[in-house]
C-alpha positions in Angstrom: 73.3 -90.6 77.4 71.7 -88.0 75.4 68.6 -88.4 74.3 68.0 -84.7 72.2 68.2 -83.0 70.2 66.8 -84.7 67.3 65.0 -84.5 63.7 61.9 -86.5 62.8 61.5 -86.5 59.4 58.9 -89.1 57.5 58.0 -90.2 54.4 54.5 -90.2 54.7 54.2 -86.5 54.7 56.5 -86.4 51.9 54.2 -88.3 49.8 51.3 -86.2 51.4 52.7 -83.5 50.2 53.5 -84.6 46.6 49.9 -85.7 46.1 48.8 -82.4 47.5 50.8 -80.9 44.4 49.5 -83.1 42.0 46.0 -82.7 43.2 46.2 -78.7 42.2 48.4 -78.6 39.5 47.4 -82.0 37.5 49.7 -83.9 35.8 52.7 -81.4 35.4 55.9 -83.5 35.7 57.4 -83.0 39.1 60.8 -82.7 40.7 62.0 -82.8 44.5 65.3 -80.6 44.7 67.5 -82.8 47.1 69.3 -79.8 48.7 66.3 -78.9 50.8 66.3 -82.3 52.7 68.5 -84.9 51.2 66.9 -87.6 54.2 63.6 -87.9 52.4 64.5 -89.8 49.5 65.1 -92.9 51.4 62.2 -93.4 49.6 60.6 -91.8 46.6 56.6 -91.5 46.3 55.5 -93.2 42.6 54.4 -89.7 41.7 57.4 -88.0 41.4 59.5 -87.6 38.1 62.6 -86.6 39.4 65.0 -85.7 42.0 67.7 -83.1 41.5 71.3 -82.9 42.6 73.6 -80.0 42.5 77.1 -81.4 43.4 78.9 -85.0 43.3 77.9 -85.4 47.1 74.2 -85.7 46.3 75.3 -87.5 43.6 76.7 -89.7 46.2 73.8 -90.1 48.6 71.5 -90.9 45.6 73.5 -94.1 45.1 73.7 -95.1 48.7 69.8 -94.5 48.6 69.6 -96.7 44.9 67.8 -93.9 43.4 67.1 -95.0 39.6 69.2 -93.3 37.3 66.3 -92.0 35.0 64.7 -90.4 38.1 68.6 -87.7 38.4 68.4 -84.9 37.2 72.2 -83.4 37.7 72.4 -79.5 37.9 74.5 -77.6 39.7 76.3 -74.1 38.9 79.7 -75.4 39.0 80.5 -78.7 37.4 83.9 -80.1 36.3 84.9 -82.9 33.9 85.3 -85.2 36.1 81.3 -84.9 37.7 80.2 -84.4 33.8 81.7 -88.1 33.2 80.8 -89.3 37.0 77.0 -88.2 36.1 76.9 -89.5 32.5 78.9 -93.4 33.7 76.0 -93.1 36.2 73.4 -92.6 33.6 71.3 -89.6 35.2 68.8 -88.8 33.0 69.0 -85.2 32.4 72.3 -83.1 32.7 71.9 -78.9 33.1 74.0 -76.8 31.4 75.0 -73.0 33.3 77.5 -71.8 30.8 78.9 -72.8 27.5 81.6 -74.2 29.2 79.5 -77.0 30.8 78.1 -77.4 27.4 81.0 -78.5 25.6 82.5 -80.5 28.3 79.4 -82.7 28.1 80.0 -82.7 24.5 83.3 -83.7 24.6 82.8 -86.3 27.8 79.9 -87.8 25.9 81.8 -88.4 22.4 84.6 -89.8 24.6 81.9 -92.6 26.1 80.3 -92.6 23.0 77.0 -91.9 24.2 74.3 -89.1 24.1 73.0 -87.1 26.9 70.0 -84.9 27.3 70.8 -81.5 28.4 68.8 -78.3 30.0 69.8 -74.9 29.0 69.9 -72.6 32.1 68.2 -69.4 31.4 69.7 -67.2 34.3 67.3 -64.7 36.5 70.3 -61.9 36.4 72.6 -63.8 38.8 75.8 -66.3 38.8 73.3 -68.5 37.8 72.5 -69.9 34.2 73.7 -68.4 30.8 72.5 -65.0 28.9 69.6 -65.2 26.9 72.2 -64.6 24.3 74.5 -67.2 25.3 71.7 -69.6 24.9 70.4 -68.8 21.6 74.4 -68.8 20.4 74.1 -72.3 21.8 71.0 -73.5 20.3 71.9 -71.8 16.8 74.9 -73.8 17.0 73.6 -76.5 18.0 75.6 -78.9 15.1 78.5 -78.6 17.1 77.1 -80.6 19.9 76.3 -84.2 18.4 76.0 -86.1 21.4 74.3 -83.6 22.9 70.2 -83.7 22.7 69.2 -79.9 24.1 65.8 -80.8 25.3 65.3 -77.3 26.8 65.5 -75.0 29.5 66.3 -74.9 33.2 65.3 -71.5 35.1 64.8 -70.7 38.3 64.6 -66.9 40.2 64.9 -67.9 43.7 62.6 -69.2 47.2 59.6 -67.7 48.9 58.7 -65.7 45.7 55.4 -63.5 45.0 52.8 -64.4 42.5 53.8 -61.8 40.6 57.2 -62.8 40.2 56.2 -66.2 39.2 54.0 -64.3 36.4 56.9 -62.2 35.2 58.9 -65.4 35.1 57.2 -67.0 32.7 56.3 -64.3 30.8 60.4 -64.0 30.0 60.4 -67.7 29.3 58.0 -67.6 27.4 59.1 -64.6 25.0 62.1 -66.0 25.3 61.2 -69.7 23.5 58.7 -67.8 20.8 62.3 -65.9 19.8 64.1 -69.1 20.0 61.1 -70.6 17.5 60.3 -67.9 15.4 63.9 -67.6 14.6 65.8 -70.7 15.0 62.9 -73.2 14.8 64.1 -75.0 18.0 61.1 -75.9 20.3 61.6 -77.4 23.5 60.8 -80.6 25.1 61.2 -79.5 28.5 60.9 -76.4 30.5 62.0 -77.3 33.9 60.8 -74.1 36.2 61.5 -73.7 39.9 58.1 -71.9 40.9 59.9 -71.1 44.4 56.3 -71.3 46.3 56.6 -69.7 49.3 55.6 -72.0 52.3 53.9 -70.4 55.3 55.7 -71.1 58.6 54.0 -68.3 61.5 50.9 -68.0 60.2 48.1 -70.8 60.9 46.6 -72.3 59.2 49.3 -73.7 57.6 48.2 -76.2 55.0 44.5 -74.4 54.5 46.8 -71.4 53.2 49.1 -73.4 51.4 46.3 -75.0 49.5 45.1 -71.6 48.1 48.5 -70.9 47.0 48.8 -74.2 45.1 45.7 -72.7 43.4 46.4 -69.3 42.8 49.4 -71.1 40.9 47.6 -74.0 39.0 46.0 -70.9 37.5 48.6 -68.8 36.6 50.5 -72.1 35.0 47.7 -73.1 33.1 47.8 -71.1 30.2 51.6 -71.5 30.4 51.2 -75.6 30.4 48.8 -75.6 27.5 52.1 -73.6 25.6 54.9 -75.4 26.2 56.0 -79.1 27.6 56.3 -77.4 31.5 57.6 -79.5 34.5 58.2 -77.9 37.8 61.2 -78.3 40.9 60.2 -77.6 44.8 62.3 -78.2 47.5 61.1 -76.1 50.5 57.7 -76.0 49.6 57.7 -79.9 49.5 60.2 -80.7 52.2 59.3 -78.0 55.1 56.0 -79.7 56.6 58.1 -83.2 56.5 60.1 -82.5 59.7 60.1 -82.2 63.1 62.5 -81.0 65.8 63.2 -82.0 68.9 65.6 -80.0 71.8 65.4 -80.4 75.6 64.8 -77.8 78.2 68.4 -77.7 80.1 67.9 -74.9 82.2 65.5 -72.4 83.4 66.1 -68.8 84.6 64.8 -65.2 85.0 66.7 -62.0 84.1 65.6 -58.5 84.1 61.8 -60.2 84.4 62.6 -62.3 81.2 62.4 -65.7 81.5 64.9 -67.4 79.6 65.1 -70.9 78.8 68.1 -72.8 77.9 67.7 -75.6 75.2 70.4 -78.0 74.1 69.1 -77.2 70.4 69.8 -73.8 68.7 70.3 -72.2 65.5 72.8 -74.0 64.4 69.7 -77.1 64.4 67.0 -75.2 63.1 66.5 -72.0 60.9 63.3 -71.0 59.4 63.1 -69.0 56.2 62.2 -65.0 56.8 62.4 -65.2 61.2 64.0 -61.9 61.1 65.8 -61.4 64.9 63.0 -64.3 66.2 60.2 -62.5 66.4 57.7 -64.5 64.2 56.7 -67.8 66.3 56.5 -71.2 64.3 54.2 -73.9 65.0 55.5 -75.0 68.8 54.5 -77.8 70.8 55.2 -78.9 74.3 56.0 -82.2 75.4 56.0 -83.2 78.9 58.9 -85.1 80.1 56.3 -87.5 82.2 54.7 -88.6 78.8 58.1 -89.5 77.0 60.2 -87.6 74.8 61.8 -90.6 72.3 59.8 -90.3 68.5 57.1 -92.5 69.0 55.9 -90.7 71.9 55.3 -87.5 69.7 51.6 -88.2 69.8 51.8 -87.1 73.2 52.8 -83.8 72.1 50.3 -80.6 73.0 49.5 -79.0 70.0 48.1 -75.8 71.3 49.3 -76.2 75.3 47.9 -73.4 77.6 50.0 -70.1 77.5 50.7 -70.0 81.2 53.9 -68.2 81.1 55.8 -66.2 78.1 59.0 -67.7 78.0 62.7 -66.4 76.0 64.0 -69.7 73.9 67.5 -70.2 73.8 70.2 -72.4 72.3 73.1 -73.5 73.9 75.8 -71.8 71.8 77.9 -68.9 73.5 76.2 -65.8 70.9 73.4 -63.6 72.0 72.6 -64.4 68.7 71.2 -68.0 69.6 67.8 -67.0 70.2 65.0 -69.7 68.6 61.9 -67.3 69.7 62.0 -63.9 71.5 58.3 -64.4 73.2 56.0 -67.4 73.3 53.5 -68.4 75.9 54.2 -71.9 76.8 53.3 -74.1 79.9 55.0 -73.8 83.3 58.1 -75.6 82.1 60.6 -77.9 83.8 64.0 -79.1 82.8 63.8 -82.3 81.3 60.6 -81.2 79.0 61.4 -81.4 75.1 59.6 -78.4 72.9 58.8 -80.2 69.7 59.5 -76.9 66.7 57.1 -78.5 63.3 57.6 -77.8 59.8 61.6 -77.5 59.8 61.9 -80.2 57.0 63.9 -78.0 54.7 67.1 -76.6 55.1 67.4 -76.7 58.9 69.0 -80.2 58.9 71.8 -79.1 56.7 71.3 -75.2 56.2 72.4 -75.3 60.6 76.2 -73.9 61.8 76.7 -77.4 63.2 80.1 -77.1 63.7 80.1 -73.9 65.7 80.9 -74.5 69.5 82.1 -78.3 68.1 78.4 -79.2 69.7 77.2 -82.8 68.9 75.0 -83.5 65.8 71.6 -84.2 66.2 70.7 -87.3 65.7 68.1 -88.5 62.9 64.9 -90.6 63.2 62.7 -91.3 59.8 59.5 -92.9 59.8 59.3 -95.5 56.9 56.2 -96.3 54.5 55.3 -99.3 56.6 55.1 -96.7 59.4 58.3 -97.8 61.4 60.6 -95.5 63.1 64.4 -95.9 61.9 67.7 -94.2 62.7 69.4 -92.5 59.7 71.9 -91.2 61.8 72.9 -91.2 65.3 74.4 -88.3 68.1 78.1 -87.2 66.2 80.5 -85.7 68.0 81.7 -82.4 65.7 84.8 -81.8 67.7 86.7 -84.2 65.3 86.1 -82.0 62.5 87.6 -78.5 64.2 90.4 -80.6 65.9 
């Protein structure tokens, strides 16, 4: 029976990580985007204001998790009637709005259940996101129209992994955008839900101690912002990466053209970091030994900086030259049967991964609880069912 490959995600460093954000920035409002790890809100640290969910699915795993309706905040670029009414019988607490469209459905769904919904305006960035500045001060001028409908702000975010400099000419669009939207329409917001995008460093230690500085370099450039307007702010990678682990076994071992290569039963369609361009960059790696154990809570056991004995090719098991985890690392003389454990994967890999590709099985899914247990989320699947 198999016993990797596998995720370790836990709730400790999730909460780690929110206090970390709350210790820079103060007492912004703050909101986990679900998409970047929907495992970690098995449980939600008391500091955190919201989640968000961008489709009916999350939607779906928020009620199988007993998430608090006033803790939803439903976005999502495409939304019909029948998620608009799902969401509002649900009673999340803030609906988005990314076109006029979605605006007057929630009217209409609202008046039809004969309740009133808070909404976020979606400034778009120049993409298929969110609505023309125009489109939202159309909106907002016409505001009437919309009785059920409490606009409470805007939504905007301008992508992952951004430059301080982008985050600065962010807000200062937001921000002339709502002194036009006051100066000439008298609407001032209540919200201003931004999506900062902080990028989170994954080659380059150390890690947190850099991370730290970013948070702030940012607390700084939001500041003057904050004291402005009623500002609340959405990560996803930036909380979620340092959460997870990884865990694939060495399968086989072999040397070709004076390369050696080593076969894992892991790959890329498991784990995908942000910015690895063709594998070159090396992410925090560390070497398990199959003597000491290679099940979760024998992770401990794991060498954090293991001696660089031998530089070694890693491979997935998929049938692409494309499946290549690292190009070079030094590593340990290894043997098959030894797990490499790959750190700070909590976003995106888990579902962001070409699973199906090669119908391989699924990893399975540990979590470490608040009490400090280790729990299965979800065990080995077999994908062939779903190509079959």
């Amino acid at each position: 029976m198999n016993s990797t490959p596998y995720y370790l995600f836990s709730y400790n460093q999730f909460e780690n990580r929110i206090a970390l954000i709350r210790k820079a920035l103060g007492n912004i409002p703050i909101c986990y985007s679900i998409k970047a790890n929907p495992f970690l809100i098995k449980e939600l640290p008391s500091e955190l204001e919201h989640v968000e969910v961008c489709s009916p699915g999350e939607l779906t795993i928020c009620e199988k998790n007993n998430i608090p309706h006033e803790k939803i905040l439903y976005s999502g670029v495409m939304k019909e009637e029948a998620d608009i009414t799902r969401a509002i019988n649900y009673g999340v607490d803030i609906l988005t709005a990314e076109s006029e469209r979605h605006i007057e459905i929630e009217q209409t769904v609202a008046k039809k259940l004969n309740k009133n919904v808070k909404v976020l305006l979606r400034l778009t960035s120049g993409n298929q996101f969110g609505m023309s500045d125009s489109s939202i001060y159309s909106v907002i001028k016409n505001k009437e129209k919309f009785s059920n409908v409490e606009i409470i702000g805007l939504h905007y975010y301008s992508g992952t992994q951004k430059k301080f400099q982008q985050i600065e000419k962010d807000l200062e669009h937001i921000g002339s955008f709502l002194k036009t939207l006051k100066e000439e329409l008298d609407y001032s917001a209540k919200m201003i839900e931004y999506g900062p995008g902080l990028g989170v460093n994954y080659f380059n230690p150390p890690y947190e101690e850099s991370e730290k500085e970013e948070l702030l370099r940012l607390a700084a450039i939001l500041k003057p912002f904050s004291e402005k307007y009623p500002l609340a702010l959405e990560f996803g990678r930036f909380v979620a990466a340092p959460c997870g682990m990884y865990v694939t076994g060495v399968k086989d071992i072999k040397t070709n053209n004076d390369v050696n290569f080593v076969i894992l039963d892991g790959g890329i369609h498991h784990l995908k970091y942000y910015g690895q361009t063709m594998s070159m960059q090396v992410p925090p790696i560390y070497y398990l030994s199959k003597e000491k154990g290679i099940e979760p809570d024998n992770l401990e056991n794991a060498i954090r900086t293991p001696e660089m004995k031998k530089d070694y090719c890693l491979c997935g098991s998929l049938c692409t030259v494309a499946d290549v985890l690292v190009r070079r690392v030094g590593l340990p003389n290894l043997s098959i049967g030894d797990c490499l454990v790959f750190d700070r994967c909590g976003a995106y890999s888990v579902t962001e991964g070409t699973v199906l590709f090669l119908s391989r099985q699924m990893p399975k899914i540990y979590y470490i609880n608040s009490n400090g247990a280790i729990v299965v989320l979800r065990d080995f699947i077999d994908s062939d069912c779903f190509n079959t």
